[in-house]
C-alpha positions as CSV (number, residue, x, y, z in Angstrom):
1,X,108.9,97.4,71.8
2,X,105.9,99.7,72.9
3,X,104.3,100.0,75.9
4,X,101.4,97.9,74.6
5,X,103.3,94.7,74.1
6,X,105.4,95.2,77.3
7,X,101.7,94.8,78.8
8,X,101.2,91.3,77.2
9,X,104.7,90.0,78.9
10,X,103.9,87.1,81.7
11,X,106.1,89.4,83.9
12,X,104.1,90.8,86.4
13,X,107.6,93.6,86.6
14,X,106.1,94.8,83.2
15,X,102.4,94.6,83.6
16,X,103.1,96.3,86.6
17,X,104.9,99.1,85.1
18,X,102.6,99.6,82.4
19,X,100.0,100.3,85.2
20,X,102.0,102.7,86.9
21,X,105.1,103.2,85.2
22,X,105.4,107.2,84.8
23,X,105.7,109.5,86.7
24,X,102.2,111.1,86.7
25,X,100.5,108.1,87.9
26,X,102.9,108.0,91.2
27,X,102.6,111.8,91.2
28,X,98.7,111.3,91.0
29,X,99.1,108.5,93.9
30,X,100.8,111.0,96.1
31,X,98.0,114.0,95.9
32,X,95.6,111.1,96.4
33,X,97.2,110.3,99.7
34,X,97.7,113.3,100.9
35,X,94.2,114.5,100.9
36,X,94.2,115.9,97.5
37,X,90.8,114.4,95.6
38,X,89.8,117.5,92.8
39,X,90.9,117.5,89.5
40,X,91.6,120.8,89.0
41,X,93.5,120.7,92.1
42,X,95.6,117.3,91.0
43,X,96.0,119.1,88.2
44,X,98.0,122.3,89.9
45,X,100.4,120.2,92.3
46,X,101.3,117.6,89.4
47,X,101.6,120.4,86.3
48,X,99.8,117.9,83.9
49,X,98.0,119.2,81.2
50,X,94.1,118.5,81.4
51,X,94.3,115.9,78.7
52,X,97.2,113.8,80.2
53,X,95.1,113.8,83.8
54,X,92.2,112.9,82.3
55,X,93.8,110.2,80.7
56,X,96.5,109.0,83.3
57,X,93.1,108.7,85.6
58,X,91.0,106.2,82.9
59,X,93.7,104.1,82.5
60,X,93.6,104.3,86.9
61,X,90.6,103.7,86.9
62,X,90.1,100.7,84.4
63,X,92.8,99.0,86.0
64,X,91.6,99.5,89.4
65,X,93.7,101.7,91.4
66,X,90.9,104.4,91.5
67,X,87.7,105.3,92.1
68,X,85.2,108.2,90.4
69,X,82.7,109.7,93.3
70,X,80.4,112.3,91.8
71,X,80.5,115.7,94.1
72,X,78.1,117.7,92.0
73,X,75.9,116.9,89.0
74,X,75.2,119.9,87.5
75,X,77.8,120.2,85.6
76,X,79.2,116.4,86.4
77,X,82.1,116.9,88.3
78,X,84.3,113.9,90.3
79,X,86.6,113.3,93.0
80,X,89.4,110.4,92.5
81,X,89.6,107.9,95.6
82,X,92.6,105.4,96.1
83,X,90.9,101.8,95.9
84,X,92.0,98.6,98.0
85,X,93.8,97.9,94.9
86,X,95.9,101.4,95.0
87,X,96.2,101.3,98.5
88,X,98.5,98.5,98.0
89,X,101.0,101.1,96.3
90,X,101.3,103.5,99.3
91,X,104.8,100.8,100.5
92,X,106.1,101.8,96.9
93,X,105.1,105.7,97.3
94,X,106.7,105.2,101.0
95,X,110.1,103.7,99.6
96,X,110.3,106.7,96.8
97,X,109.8,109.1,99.5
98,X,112.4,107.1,102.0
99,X,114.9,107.1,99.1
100,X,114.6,110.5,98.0
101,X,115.5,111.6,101.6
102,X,118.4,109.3,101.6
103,X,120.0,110.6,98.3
104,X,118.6,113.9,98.0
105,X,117.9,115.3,101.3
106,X,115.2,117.5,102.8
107,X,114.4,121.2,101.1
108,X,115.5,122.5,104.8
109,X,118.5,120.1,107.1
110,X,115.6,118.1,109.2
111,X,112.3,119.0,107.9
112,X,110.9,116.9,105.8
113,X,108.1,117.7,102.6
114,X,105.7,115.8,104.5
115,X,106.2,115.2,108.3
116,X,104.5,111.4,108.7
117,X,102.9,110.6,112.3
118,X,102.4,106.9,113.2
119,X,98.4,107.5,114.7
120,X,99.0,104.9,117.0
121,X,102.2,105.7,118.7
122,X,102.4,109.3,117.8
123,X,106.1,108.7,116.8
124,X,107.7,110.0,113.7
125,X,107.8,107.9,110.8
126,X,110.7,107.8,108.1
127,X,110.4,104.6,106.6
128,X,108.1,101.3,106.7
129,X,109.7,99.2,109.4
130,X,108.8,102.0,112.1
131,X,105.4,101.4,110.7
132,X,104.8,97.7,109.8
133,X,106.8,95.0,110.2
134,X,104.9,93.5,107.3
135,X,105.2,95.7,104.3
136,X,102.0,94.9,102.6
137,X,99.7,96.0,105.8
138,X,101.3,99.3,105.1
139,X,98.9,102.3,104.1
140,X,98.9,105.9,104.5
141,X,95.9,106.4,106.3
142,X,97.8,104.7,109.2
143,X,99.8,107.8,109.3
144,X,99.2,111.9,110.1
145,X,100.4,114.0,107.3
146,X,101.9,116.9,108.0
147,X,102.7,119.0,105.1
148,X,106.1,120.8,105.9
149,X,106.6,124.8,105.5
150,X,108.8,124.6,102.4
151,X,106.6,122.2,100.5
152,X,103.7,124.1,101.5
153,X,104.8,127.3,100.0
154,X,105.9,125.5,96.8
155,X,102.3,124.0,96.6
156,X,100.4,127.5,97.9
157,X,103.0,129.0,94.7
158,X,101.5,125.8,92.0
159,X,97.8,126.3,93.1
160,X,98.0,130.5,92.7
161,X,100.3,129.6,89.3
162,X,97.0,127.6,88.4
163,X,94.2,129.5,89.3
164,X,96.3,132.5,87.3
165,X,96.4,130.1,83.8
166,X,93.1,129.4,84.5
167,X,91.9,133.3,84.8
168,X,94.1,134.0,81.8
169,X,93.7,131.1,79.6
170,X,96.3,129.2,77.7
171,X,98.4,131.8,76.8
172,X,99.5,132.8,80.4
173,X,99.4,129.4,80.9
174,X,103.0,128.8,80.1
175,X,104.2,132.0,81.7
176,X,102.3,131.1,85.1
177,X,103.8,127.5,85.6
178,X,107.3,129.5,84.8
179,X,106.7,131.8,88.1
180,X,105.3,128.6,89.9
181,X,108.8,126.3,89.3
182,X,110.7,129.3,91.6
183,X,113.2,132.1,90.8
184,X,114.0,132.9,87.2
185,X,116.9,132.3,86.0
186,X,119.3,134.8,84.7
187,X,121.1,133.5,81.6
188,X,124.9,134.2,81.0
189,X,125.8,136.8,78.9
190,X,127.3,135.5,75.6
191,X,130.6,136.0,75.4
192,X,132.9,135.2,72.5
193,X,133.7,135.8,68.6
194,X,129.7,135.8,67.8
195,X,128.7,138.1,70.6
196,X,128.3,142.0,69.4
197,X,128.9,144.8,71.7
């Protein structure tokens, strides 16, 4: 069954994941709600290739979870705004992030990727029900992000990777998203019948 006739199901569980069912469009979401409105700068925290953004964000925008705002015309160039409609998928983004914590655990024992402030109460926020007691009043912009020091260097490492591609074209392209993923791994001398010394 493809993806197409998934969409024409009277489940709304499978229009719903045709709409955002990868994991670019919730990466996409995230950026979005942390501040993060450039493509080119989208782009560099999420590792997509130009072609998959730009299409991951029509389909967004056709079904209505974003917005294009025009920052310069000369050439055309857009920022990409959350909509009422993807607002509503900030609980979802929030119960990702609450589960990954809960399974996988911080980078560093008690600081989190992004520190979340309720605005109101100044209290630290780690899941919904310190937020909202109803789920669907739930948005980010209720919240101060705080972007913590490990995920900050990972993301300063993904924006110099990019800006490196983009200085040396594709070909370094490759080579640059290698150095922005982290240490290189050693691989294990062969060892065996087939190995020459």
């Amino acid at each position: 069954m493809s993806w197409n006739d998934v969409c024409k199901s009277v489940c709304p569980v499978d229009w719903t994941l045709t709409v955002i069912g990868d994991r670019w469009v919730l990466l996409i979401m995230r950026e979005l709600g942390l501040g993060v409105h450039r493509f080119d700068a989208i782009q560099a925290q999420t590792g997509m290739s130009s072609h998959m953004l730009s299409g991951r964000l029509r389909v967004m925008e056709r079904h209505g979870l974003i917005d294009r705002r025009m920052y310069e015309s000369r050439p055309k160039r857009y920022e990409y705004h959350k909509t009422e409609r993807g607002r509503e998928l900030d609980p979802l983004i929030m119960l990702l992030r609450s589960y990954g914590r809960k399974w996988r655990g911080d980078p560093k024992k008690g600081e989190p990727a992004v520190a979340l402030r309720d605005k109101k109460t100044g209290k630290l926020v780690d899941s919904l029900s310190e937020v909202t007691d109803v789920v669907e009043d739930f948005r980010f912009n209720l919240l101060d992000k705080t972007i913590g020091p490990s995920f900050l260097a990972e993301r300063e490492r993904k924006a110099q990777a990019f800006k490196e591609a983009r200085a040396q074209g594709d070909a370094g392209k490759k080579a640059a998203r290698r150095r922005a993923s982290g240490p290189a791994r050693r691989k294990k001398p062969q060892v065996g019948p087939s190995s020459r010394v």
